[in-house]
C-alpha positions in Angstrom: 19.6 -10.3 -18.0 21.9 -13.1 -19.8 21.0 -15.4 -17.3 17.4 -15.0 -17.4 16.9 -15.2 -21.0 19.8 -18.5 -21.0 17.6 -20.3 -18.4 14.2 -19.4 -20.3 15.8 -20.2 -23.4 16.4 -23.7 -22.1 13.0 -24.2 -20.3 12.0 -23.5 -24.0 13.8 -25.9 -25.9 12.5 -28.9 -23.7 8.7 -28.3 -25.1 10.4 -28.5 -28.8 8.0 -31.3 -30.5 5.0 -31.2 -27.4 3.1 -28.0 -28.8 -0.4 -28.3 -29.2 0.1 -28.1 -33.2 2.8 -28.0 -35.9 3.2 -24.1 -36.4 3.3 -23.5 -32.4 6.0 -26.2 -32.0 8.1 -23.9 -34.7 6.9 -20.6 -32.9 8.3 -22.4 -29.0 11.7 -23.4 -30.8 12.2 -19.9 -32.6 11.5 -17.6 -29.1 14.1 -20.1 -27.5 16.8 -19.4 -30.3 15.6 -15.3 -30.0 16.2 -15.4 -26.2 19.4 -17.6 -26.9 20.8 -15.0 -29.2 20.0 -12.1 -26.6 21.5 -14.7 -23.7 24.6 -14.5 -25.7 24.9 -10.8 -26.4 24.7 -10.4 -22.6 27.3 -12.7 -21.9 29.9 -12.0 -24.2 29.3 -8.5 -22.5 29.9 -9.3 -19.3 33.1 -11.3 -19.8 34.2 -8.4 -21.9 33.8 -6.0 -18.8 35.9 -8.6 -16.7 38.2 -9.0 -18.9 38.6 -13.1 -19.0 36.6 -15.9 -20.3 33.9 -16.1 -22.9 30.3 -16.0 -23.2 30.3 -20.0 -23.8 31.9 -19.7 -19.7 29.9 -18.1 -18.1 26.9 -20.1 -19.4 28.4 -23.2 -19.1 30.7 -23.0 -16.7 29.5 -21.6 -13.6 28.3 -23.4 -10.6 25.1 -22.7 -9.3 25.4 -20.2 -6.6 26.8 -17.7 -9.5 23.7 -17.6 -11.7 21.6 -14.6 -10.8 18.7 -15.0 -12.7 15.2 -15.0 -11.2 13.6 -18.1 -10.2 10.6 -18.0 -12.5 12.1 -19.1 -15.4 13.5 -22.3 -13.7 10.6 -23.1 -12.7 9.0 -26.5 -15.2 6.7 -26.0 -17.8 4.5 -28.6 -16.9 1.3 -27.7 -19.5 1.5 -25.3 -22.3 -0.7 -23.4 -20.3 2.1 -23.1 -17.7 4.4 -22.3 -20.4 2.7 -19.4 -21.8 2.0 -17.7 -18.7 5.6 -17.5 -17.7 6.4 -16.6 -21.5 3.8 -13.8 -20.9 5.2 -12.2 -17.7 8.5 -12.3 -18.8 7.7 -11.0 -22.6 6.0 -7.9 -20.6 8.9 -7.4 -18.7 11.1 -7.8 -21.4 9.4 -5.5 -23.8 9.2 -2.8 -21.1 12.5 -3.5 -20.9 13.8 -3.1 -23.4 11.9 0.0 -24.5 13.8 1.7 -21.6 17.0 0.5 -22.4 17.1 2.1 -26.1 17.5 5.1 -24.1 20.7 3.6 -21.8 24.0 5.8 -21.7 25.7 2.8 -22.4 26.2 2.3 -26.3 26.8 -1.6 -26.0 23.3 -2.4 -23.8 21.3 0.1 -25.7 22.5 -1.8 -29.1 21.2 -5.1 -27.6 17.7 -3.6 -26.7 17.3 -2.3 -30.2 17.7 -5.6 -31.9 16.3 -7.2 -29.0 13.1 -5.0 -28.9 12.1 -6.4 -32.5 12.1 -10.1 -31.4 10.4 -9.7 -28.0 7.6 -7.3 -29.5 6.6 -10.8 -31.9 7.4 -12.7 -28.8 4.6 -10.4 -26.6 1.8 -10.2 -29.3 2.4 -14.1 -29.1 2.1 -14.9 -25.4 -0.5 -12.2 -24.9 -2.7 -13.6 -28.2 -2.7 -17.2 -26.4 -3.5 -15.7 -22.9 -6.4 -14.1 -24.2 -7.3 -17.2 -26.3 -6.8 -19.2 -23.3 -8.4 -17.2 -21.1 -12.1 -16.5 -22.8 -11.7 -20.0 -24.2 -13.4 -22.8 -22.8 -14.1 -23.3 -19.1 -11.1 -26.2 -18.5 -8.7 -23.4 -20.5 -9.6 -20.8 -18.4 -9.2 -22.4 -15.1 -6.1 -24.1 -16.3 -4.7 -20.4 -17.4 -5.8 -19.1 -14.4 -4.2 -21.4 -12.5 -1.0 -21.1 -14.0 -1.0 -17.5 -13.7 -1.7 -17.3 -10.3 0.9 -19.6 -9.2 3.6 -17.5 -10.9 2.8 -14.2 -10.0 4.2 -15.0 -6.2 7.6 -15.3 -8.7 6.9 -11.8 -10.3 8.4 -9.3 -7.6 11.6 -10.7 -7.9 11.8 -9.3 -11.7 12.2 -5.5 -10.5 13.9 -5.7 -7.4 17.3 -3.8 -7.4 20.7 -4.2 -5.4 22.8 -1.0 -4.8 25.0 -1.8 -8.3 21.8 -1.4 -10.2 20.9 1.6 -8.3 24.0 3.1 -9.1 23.7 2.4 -12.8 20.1 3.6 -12.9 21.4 7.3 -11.4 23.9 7.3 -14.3 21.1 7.0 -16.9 22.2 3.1 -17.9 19.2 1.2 -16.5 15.7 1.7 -16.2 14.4 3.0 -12.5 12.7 -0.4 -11.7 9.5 0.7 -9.7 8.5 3.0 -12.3 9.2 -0.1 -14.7 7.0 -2.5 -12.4 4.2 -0.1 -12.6 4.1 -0.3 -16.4 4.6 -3.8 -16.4 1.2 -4.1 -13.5 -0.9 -1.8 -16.0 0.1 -4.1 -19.6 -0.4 -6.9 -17.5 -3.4 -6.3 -16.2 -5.2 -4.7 -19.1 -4.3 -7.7 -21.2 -5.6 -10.1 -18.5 -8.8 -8.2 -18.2 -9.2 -8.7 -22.0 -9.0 -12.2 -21.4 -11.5 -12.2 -18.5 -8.5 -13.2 -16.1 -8.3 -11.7 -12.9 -4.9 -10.3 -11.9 -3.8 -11.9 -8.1 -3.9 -9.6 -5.3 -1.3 -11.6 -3.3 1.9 -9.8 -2.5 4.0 -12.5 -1.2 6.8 -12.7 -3.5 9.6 -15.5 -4.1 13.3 -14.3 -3.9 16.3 -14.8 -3.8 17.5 -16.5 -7.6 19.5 -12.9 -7.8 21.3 -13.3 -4.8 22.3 -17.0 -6.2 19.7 -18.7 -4.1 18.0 -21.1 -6.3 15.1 -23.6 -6.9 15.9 -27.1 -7.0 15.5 -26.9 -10.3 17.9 -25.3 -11.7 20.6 -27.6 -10.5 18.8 -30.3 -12.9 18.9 -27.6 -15.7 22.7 -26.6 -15.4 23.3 -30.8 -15.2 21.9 -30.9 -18.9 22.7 -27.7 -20.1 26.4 -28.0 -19.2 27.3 -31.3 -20.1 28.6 -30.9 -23.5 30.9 -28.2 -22.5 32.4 -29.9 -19.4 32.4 -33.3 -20.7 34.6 -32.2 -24.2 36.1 -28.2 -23.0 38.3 -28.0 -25.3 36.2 -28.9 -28.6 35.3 -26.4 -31.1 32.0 -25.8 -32.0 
């Protein structure tokens, strides 16, 4: 979960000063900072449980092959059409979520989702406002959503597949039974789409394979970027 929102975040934060208009360049920067915040909470959650490190190393400091997020949000926003479909699938599955997670057994993750929850409910009234605007637009912004949509769903699966460590925390009440989760997420998605006069894909091929560590090419170009800073100067203080 840190690693998708710190890979999202960053996707983000390259269309800072290329939105279509003033207040949606401000709206793009302020989701990345949200999904930033929630990136770190994450993090410094997971270095707590193993006991070294920060959450500064292990967004900054990993190679490749140890980020686990999904390959969706590597993926280039090359339109803002592109952008707010991913940001639309992923603010589904994030409010769903979330939602769920309010109700984990684990004090520390269910504190995240509550303060989480309030950001990524703005974030999905957002991305679902422009896919709807987009959408039942004119006929260039409806293809071009379309288009966008489309291509990403083959990246959708990989958001609710589960290994036998997140099985295992599901039967102790700590995560959210994924399939139910993914059938929530199908009926938001596609009620929201049909609003829009979208049609929901009907392929099931799916991409996989970014939770395993098994990334795009992309991402390596990502972690060059995003990690310079820290490797180049490790021991400066922020």
């Amino acid at each position: 979960m840190g690693d998708n929102n710190l890979i999202l975040s960053h996707r983000l934060s390259e269309y800072s000063s290329k939105g279509p208009f003033l207040e949606e360049d401000i709206a793009i920067s302020n989701v990345s900072l949200d999904l930033l915040g929630q990136a770190e909470s994450f993090l410094a959650y997971a270095s707590e449980i193993k006991g070294s490190g920060s959450a500064n190393d292990l967004a900054f400091r990993r190679p490749e092959h140890e980020y686990v997020n999904v390959q969706m949000v590597e993926l280039p926003n090359m339109d803002f059409g592109v952008l707010m479909a991913k940001q639309f699938y992923m603010d589904v599955y994030h409010y769903l979520l979330y939602t769920e997670m309010k109700s984990s057994r684990d004090d520390k993750l269910r504190a995240i989702a509550e303060k989480s929850l309030k950001e990524v409910t703005y974030h999905l009234r957002r991305s679902s406002s422009w896919v709807k605007r987009l959408g039942d637009g004119t006929s260039e912004s409806h293809r071009r959503i379309q288009e966008a949509l489309d291509d990403l769903w083959l990246y959708t699966g990989e958001l609710f597949e589960q290994d036998e460590v997140e099985m295992e925390l599901t039967s102790q009440g700590i995560l959210p039974e994924m399939s139910s989760l993914q059938s929530k997420w199908l009926k938001m998605v596609s009620e929201i789409m049909l609003e829009a006069t979208l049609k929901v894909s009907d392929n099931t091929f799916s991409h996989t394979g970014g939770r395993k560590g098994q990334h795009t090419e992309f991402l390596g170009h990502i972690l060059t970027d995003m990690q310079y800073l820290n490797r180049a100067y490790p021991d400066a203080n922020w």
